[in-house]
C-alpha positions as CSV (number, residue, x, y, z in Angstrom):
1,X,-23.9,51.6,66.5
2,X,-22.9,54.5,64.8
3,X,-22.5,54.7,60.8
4,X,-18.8,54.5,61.1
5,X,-19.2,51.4,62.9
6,X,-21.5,49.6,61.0
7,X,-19.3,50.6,57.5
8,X,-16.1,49.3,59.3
9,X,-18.1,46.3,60.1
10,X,-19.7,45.4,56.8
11,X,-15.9,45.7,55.2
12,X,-14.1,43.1,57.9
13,X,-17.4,40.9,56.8
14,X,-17.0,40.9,53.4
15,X,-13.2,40.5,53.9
16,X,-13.6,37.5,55.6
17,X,-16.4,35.6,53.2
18,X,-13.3,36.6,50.3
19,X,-11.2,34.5,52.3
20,X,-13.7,31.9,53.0
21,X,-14.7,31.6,49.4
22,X,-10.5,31.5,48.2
23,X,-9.8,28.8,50.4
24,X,-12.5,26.6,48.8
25,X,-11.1,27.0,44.9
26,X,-8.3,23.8,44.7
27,X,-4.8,26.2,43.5
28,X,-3.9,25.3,40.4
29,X,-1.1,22.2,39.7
30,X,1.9,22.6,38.0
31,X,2.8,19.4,35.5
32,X,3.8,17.3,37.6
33,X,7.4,15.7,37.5
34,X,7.9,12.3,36.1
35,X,8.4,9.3,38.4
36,X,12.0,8.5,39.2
37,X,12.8,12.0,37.9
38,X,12.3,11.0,34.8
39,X,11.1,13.2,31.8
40,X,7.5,12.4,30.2
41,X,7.7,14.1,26.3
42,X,4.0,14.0,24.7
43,X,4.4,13.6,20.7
44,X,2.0,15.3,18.0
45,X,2.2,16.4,14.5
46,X,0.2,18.5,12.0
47,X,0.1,19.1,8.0
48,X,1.4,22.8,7.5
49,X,-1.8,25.1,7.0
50,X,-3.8,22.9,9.7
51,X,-4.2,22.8,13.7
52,X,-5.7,19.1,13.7
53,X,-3.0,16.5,15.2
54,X,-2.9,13.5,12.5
55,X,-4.4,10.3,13.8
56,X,-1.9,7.6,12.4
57,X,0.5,7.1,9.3
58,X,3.6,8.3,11.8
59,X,6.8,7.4,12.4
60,X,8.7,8.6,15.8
61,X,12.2,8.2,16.4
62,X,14.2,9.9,19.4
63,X,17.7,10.2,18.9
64,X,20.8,11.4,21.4
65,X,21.6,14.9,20.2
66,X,25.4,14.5,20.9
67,X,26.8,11.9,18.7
68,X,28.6,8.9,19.1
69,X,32.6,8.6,18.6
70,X,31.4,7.4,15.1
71,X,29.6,10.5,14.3
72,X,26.2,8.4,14.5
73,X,23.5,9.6,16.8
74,X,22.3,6.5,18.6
75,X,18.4,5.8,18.9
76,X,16.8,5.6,22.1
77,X,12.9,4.8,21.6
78,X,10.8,4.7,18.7
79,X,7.0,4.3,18.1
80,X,4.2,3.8,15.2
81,X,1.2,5.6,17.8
82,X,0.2,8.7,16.2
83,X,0.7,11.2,19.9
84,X,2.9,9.0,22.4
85,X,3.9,9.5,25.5
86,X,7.3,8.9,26.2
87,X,9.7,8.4,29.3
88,X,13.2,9.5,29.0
89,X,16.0,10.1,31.0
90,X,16.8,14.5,31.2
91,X,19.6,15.3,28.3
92,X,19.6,16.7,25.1
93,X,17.6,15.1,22.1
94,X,16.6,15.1,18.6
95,X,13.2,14.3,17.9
96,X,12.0,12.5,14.7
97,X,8.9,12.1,12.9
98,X,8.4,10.6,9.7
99,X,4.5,10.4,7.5
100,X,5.6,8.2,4.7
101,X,8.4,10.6,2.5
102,X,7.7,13.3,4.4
103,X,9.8,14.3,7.8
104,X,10.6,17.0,10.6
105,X,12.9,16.6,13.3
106,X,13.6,19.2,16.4
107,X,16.0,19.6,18.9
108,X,15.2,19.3,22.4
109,X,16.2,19.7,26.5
110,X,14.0,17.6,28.8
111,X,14.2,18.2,32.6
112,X,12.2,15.7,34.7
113,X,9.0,16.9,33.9
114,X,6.3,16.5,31.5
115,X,6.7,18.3,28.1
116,X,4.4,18.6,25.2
117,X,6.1,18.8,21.4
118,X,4.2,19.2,18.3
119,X,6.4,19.0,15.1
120,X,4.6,20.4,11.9
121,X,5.0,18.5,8.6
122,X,5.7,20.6,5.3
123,X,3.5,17.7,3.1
124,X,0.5,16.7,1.1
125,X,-1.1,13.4,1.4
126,X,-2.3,10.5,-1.1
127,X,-4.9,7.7,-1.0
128,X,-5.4,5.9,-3.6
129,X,-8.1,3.8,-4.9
130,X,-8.5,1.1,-7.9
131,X,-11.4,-0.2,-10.0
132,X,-12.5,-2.6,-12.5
133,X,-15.7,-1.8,-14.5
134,X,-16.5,0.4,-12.0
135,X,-16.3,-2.0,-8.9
136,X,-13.5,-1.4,-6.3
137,X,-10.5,-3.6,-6.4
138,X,-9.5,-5.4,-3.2
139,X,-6.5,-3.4,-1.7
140,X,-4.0,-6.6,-1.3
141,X,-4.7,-7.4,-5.2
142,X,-2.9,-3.6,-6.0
143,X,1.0,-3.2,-6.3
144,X,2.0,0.3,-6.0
145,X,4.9,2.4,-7.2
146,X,5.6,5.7,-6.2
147,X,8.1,7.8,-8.6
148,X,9.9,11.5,-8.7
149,X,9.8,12.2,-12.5
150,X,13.3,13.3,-13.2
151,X,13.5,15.1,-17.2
152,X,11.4,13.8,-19.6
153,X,11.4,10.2,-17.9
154,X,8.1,9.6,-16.0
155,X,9.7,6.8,-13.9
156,X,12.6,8.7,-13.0
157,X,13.7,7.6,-9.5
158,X,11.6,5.0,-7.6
159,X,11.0,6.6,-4.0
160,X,8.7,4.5,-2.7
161,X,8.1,0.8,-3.8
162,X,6.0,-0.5,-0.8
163,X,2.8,1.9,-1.2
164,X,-0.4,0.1,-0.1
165,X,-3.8,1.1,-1.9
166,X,-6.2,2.7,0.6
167,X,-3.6,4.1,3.0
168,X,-2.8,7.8,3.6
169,X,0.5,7.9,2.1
170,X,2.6,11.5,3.1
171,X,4.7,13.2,0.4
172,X,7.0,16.4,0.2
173,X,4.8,18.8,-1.9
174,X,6.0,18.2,-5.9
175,X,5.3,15.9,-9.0
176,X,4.9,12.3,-8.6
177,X,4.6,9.4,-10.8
178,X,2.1,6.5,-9.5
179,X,2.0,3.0,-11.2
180,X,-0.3,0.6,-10.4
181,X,-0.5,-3.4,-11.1
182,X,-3.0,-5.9,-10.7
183,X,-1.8,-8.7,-8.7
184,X,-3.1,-12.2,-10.6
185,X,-4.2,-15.0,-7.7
186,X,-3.4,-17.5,-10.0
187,X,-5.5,-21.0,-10.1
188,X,-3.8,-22.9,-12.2
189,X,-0.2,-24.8,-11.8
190,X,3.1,-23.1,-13.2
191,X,5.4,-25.3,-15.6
192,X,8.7,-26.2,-13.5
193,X,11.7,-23.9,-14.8
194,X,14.6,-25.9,-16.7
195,X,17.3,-24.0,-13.8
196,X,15.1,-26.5,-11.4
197,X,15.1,-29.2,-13.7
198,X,18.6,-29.0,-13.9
199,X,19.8,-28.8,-10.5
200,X,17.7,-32.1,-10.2
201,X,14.9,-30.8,-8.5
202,X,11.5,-32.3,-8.4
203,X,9.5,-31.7,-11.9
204,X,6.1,-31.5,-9.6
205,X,4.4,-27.8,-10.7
206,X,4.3,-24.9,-8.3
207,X,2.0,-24.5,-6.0
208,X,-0.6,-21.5,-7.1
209,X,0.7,-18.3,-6.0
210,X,-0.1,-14.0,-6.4
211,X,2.0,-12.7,-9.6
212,X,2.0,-9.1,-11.1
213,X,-0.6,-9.5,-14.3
214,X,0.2,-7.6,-17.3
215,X,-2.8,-5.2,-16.2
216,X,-0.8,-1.9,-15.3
217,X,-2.1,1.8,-15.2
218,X,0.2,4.8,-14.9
219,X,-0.9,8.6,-13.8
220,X,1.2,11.5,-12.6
221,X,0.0,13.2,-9.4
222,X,1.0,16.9,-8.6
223,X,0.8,16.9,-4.3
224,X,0.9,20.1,-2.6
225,X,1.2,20.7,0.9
226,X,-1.7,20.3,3.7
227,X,-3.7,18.6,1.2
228,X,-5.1,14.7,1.0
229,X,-5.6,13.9,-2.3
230,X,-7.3,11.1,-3.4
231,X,-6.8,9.1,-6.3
232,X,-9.0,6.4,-8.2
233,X,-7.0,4.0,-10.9
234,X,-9.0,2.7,-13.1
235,X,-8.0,-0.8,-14.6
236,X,-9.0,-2.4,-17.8
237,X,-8.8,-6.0,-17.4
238,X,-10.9,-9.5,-16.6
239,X,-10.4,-13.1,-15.2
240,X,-10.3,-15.6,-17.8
241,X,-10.7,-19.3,-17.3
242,X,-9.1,-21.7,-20.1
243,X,-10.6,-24.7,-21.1
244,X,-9.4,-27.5,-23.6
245,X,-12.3,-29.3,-24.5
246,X,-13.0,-31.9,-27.7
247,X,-16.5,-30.2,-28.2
248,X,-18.1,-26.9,-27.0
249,X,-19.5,-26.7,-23.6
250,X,-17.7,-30.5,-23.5
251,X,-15.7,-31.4,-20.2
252,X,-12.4,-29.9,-19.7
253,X,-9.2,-32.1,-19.8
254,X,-7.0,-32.5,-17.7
255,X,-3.2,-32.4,-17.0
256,X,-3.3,-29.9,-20.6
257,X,-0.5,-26.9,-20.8
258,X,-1.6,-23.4,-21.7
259,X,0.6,-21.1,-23.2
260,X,-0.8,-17.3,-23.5
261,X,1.1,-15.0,-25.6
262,X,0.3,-11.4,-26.9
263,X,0.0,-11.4,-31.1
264,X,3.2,-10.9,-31.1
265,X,4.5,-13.7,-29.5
266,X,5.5,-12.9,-26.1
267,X,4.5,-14.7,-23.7
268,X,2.3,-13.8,-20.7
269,X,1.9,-16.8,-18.6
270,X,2.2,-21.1,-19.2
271,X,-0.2,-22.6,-16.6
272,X,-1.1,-26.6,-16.3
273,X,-4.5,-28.3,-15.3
274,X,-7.7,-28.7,-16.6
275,X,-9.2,-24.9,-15.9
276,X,-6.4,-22.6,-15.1
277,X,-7.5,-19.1,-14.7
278,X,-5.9,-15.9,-15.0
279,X,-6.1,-12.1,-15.0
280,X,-5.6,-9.9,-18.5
281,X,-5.7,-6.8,-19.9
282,X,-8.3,-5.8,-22.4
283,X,-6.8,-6.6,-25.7
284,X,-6.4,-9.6,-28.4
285,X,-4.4,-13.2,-27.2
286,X,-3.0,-16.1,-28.3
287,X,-3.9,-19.3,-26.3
288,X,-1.9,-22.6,-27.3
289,X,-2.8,-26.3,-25.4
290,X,-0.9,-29.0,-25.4
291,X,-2.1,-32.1,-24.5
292,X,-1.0,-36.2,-24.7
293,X,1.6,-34.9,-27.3
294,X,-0.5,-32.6,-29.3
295,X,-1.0,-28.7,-30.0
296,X,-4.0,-26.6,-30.3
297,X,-4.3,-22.9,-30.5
298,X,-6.5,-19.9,-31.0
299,X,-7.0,-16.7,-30.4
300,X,-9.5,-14.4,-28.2
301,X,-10.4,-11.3,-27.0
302,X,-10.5,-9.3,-23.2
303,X,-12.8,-6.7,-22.6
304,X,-12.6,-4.6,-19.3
305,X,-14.9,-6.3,-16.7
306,X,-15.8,-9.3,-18.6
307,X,-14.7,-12.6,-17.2
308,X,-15.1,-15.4,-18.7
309,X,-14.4,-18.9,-19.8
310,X,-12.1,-19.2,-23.1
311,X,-12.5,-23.0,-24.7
312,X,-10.1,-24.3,-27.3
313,X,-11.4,-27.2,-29.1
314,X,-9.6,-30.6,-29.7
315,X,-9.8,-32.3,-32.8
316,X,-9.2,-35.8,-31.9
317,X,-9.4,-36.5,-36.2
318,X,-6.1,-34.2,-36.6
319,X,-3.6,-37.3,-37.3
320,X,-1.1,-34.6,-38.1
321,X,-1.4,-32.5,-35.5
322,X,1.9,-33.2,-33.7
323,X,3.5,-33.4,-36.7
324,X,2.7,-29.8,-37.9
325,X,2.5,-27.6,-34.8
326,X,-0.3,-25.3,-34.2
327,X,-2.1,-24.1,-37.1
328,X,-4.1,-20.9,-36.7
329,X,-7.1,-22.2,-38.4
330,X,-7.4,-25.4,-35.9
331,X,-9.6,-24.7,-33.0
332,X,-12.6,-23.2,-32.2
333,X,-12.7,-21.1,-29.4
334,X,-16.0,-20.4,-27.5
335,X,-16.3,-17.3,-24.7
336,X,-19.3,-18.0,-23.2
C-alpha cells in the first residue's frame, strides 16, 4: 500500500472512532416542559451583598399581574418554604416575597416550562436573645416590640408587634427601637374584677395565666443591609414567692390576698392563695396581706437573679389590726 494510501486510510479510521465515541455521549436535555403544559417557577432569595439563598423566614405570594375590575390583583398560590417549586398555568405574574418587614416583588411571563427566579432582598437581619443573671431566658417567656423611631420619640411607630426571641427577623436597613418584656407565668390566683362581679358572674379567682411583668428593657438597633445582627437583652429581675406566715419559717396560710405595689403606691399585681409567686424587677416593694379580715404589710427588696421567698408575719396579738389598716412598722419580713 502506498503512503498515500495508508494516510487516506488512517484519516477515514479516526473519522469513524469520532463518530463512534459522539454517539456514546447522552445530548444534552432541555428543561423539560411541565405536565399538562403547565409552567413549574422555582423560588429563591438572597440578602443584597450575598449569593447564598436564605433557608427560611420567607414569605411567597404570586399574584395575577393584570388586575381585577376592582383594581386588586388576585392571589393565586402562596407558600412559607424557603425555595418552592410552583405549578402555574402560562400568563403574566407578579411575584412576592416577603423576610419579616423587608420585601421584593418582580414581574414575570411563564410559558409551559420550568423557570428559575431568584428575587434579591435590600435588608439586614435581627435575632435576638434575652438573659437573667447571665442565664438565657426561655424564648416563649419574651414579648417583643419592634419600633421606627420617628423625632425625638424612641417608640415612634410600632412596626412590628409579633417579634419572637430567637428568630431571624428581616428589616429594611435603618434605625430601630426594640422593647423587650418578661412574660410572668403566674402561680398564684387573680382577685375577680368588680365589671365581673357586676354582671353577676361567678366570684371564683382566675385560673393562673402568662401576663407582661413590669421587667422591661429597651435598646435601639441601627440594621444595615446583608447583615444578621444579633442582639442579647439583658433583664434585671427575679421570681418571688409570698408567704403570710404567724412566725418565721412558720407554715404559710391559706386563702390570704397579696397586694404588691411600687413605694409609690401603684400597684403591680393582687394574687390569692397561700404561696403566690411572681416575677419583678430589681428594685424596692410594698407587699400588703389580708387575711380573715385583717391587714399586714411590709416592704422588700429584688435583686437581679435572686429568687426568693418574701414572708410577711402575722401578729395574731394585734386586736386593732382591722381597725387601723396597715401600719408600716407591723410585720417582719424574712427573704430567705
Amino acid at each position: 500500500m502506498s503512503l498515500i494510501s495508508k494516510l487516506v486510510a488512517r484519516i477515514l479510521f479516526s473519522a469513524a472512532l469520532i463518530v463512534g465515541l459522539a454517539a456514546c455521549v447522552p445530548a444534552a436535555k432541555a428543561d423539560p416542559p411541565s405536565v399538562d403544559g403547565q409552567a413549574t417557577l422555582g423560588l429563591s432569595a438572597i440578602l443584597v451583598g450575598h449569593t447564598a439563598p436564605l433557608t427560611g423566614g420567607l414569605k411567597w405570594r404570586i399574584f395575577k399581574a393584570n388586575p381585577d375590575a376592582d383594581g386588586s390583583h388576585a392571589l393565586i398560590q402562596e407558600s412559607n418554604l424557603a425555595q418552592p417549586t410552583l405549578t402555574l398555568p402560562p400568563g403574566d405574574y407578579v411575584v412576592h416575597v416577603s423576610f419579616g418587614l423587608a420585601s421584593a416583588a418582580r414581574k414575570l411571563t411563564l410559558g409551559p416550562e420550568v423557570q428559575s427566579q431568584q428575587l434579591t432582598l435590600a435588608a439586614g437581619a435581627l435575632r435576638i436573645e434575652g438573659t437573667v443573671a447571665d442565664a438565657p431566658i426561655d424564648h416563649s417567656l419574651l414579648s417583643l416590640s419592634i419600633y421606627v423611631p420617628e423625632g425625638r420619640n424612641p417608640q415612634g411607630k410600632l412596626v412590628y408587634a409579633k417579634a419572637k426571641a430567637g428568630d431571624i427577623i428581616g428589616l429594611p436597613e435603618g434605625t430601630y427601637h426594640i422593647v423587650s418584656t418578661y412574660l410572668d407565668t403566674v402561680s398564684g390566683r387573680f382577685m375577680p374584677t368588680s365589671s365581673a362581679a357586676s354582671a353577676g358572674k361567678s366570684a371564683a379567682p382566675a385560673p393562673p395565666a402568662v401576663l407582661p411583668s413590669n421587667s422591661i428593657v429597651n435598646a435601639d438597633i441601627k440594621v444595615a443591609s446583608g447583615k444578621l445582627i444579633d442582639v442579647t437583652l439583658r433583664h434585671r429581675c427575679a421570681t418571688l414567692t409570698l408567704k403570710l406566715v404567724n412566725k418565721p419559717g412558720g407554715e404559710a396560710l391559706a386563702n390570704t390576698t397579696f397586694t404588691v405595689l411600687t413605694p409609690g403606691g401603684d400597684v403591680i399585681r393582687e394574687l390569692i392563695g397561700a404561696f403566690p409567686s411572681l416575677v419583678l424587677a430589681e428594685g424596692e416593694y410594698v407587699v400588703v396581706a389580708r387575711h380573715e379580715a385583717k391587714t399586714y404589710q411590709s416592704t422588700f427588696s429584688v435583686q437581679s437573679g435572686m429568687d426568693q421567698d418574701v414572708e410577711v408575719e402575722a401578729q395574731e396579738n394585734d386586736q386593732e389590726n382591722d381597725k387601723k389598716g396597715p401600719r408600716p412598722d407591723a410585720n417582719v419580713l424574712r427573704s430567705d
